[in-house]
N, C-alpha and C positions, 0 to 999 in steps of 0.2 A: 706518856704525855698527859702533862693533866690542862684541861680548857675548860674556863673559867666563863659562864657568858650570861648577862643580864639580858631580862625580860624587857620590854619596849618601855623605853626612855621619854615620858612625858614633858616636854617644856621643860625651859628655864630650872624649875624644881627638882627635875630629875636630872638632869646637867650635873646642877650641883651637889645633889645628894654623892652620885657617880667619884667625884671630884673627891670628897670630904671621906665615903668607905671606901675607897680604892686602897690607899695605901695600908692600912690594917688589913682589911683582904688578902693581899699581895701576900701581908710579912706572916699573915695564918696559915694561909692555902701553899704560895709559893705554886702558884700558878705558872704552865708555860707559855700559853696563848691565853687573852682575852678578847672578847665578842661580845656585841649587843646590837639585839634592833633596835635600829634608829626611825621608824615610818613617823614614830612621834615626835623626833627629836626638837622641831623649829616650834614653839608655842603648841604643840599639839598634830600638826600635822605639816608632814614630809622634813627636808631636811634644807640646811644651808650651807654653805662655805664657814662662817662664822661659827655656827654650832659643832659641826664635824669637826672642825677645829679644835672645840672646845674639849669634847672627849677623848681625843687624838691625844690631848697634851695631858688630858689627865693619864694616860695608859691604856685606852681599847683598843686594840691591833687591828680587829677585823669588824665588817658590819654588815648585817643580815637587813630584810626592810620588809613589806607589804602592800596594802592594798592604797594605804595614804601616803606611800613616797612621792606620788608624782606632783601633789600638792605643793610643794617648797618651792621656792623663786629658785634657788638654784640646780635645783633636783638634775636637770635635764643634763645640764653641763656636769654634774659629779656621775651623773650613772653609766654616761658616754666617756668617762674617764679610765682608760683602760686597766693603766695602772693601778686605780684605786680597789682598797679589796672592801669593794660593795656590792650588793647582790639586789635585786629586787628578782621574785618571784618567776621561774626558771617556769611555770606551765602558762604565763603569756600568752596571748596566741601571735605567731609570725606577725612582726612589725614593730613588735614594741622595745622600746631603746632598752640601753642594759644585757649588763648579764645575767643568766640567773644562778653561776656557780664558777669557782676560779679555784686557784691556790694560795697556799701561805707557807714560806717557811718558817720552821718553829727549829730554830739551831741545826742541827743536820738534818730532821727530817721534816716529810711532806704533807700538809691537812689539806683536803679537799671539801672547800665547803660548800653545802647545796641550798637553796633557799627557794621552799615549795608553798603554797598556795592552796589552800579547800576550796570545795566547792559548794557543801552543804551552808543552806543559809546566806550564800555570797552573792552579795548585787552583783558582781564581774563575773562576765561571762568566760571560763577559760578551760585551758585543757585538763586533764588528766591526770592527776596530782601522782599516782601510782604508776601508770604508762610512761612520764615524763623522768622519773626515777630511774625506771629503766632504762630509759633511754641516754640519760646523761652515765648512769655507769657501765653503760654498754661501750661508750667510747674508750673506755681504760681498761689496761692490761689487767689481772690481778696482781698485787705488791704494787703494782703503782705507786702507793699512796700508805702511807706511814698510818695514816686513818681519815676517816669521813667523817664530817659533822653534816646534820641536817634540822634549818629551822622551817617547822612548818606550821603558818601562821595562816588559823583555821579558827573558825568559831564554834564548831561542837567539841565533846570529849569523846563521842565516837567517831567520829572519824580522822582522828588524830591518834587513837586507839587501834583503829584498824591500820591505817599507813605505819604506823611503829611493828606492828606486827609483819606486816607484809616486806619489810625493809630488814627486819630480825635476821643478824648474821652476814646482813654483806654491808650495814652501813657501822660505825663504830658508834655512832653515839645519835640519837634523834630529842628536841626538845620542842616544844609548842609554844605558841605566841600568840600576841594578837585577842586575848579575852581581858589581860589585867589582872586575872585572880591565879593566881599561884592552884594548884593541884598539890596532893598529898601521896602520890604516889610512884614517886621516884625509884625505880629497879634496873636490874639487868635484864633482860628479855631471855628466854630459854635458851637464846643461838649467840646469845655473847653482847649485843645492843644497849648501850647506857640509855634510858628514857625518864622521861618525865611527860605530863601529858601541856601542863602549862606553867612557865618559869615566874608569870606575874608581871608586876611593873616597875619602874623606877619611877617614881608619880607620890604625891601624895595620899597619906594616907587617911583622911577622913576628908574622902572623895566620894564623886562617882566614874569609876577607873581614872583619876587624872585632872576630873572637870569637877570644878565647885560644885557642891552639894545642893544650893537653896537651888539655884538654878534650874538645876536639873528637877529639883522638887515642885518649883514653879511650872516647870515644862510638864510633868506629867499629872500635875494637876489638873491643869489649865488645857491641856491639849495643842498650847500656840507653843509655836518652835521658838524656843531662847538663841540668844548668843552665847555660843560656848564662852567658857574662859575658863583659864588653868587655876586650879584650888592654889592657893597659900597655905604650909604649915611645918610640920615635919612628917617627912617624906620615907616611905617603904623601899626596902631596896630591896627586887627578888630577885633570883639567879640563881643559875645550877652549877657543878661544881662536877665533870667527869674525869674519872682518873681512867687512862686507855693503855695498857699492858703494850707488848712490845708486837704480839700476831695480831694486835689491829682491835681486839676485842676488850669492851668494857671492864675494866677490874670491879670498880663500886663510883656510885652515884650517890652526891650528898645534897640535896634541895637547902637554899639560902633564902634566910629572909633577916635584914635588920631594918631598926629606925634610926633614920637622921634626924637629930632637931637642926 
């Protein structure tokens, strides 16, 4: 099984970047499943009918999120959508809508996908990023599951480092989200685990992750809070590329990065 799955999709920009490399993608890789976080999909934060849409039709199967899905106008009504394979962040604590991991068929067989949440550095106060792990593959048999993907959308490299490790051999494939910059250390893990530490963005790329540059440069000048707004230009497309053997374990891991103009 090979799963094809981009790094958070900024705005409009990244919409369409998505749009434009999907289908060379496709006719390279010949992908079985694809996936992306969407937390940025609607102008930057959380998501919408319209926009989810809009990827649906380009070709993304499945969709992983974060700490700014709840942001979107329609977030609430797509997360509470049973049907829908979208995920916000499985260590939540009790109450919060959504799921945080489901299934997908990929032709005869079964992906389980799980979508985790750090805690180091994180305004949100939630559970247990490693315990919560446990616990969702505590509910399934072994063979269940044809293979496991895991996005976990964390702001350090250690500790997206450590959960890859501590996952090592019982999830198939684990990748990182949520910083914008692509990592250079795409492997198998000693227990058989495709990793990557962070996939990057689909956003523009002479940014600051997404957001216009002066802006941001005025803002940290100045020390007064700006209005975001989404960069204009040609846009980076990051993504991992896992190829998953048939006992459930990583074959090879290829880290993607193109530009869109």
């Amino acid at each position: 099984m090979k799963i094809l799955f981009f790094g958070d999709i900024v705005g409009r920009p990244g919409r369409e970047g998505i749009a434009k490399i999907l289908p060379s993608l496709k006719k390279k890789y010949n992908p079985d499943i694809i996936g992306a976080n969407v937390e940025n999909l609607a102008h930057g934060h959380g998501i919408s009918n319209e926009t989810l849409r809009e990827i649906t039709e380009a070709g993304v199967d499945f969709f992983t999120s974060g700490n700014h899905v709840w942001e979107g106008k329609d977030s609430k009504e797509l997360l509470l959508d049973k049907a829908l394979p979208l995920a916000r962040p499985a260590n939540y604590p009790p109450g919060a809508y959504g799921k945080g991991f489901y299934t997908v068929q990929v032709a005869t067989k079964r992906l389980l996908v799980i979508n985790l949440m750090g805690r180091v550095f994180m305004k949100t106060q939630i559970d247990c990023p490693m315990r919560k792990a446990d616990e969702i593959l505590g509910e399934f048999d072994e063979g269940e599951f044809d293979a496991v993907f895991v996005d976990f959308h964390a702001e350090t490299t250690s500790e997206k480092r450590v959960l890859g490790f501590y996952l090592d051999g019982r999830v198939s494939c684990m990748v990182g989200t949520h910083t914008h910059v692509p990592t250079a250390d795409e492997q198998v893990l000693p227990k058989g685990t495709g990793y990557l530490t962070d996939a990057g963005m689909c956003g523009v790329k002479d940014s600051s992750i997404g957001v216009d540059k002066d802006i941001m440069i005025k803002e940290l000048l100045s020390q007064v809070p700006q209005k975001k707004e989404i960069a204009e230009g040609a846009v980076e497309i990051g993504a991992v590329l896992f190829d998953i053997g048939k006992d459930g374990k990583c074959k090879k891991v290829k880290r993607i990065r193109e530009i869109v103009d």
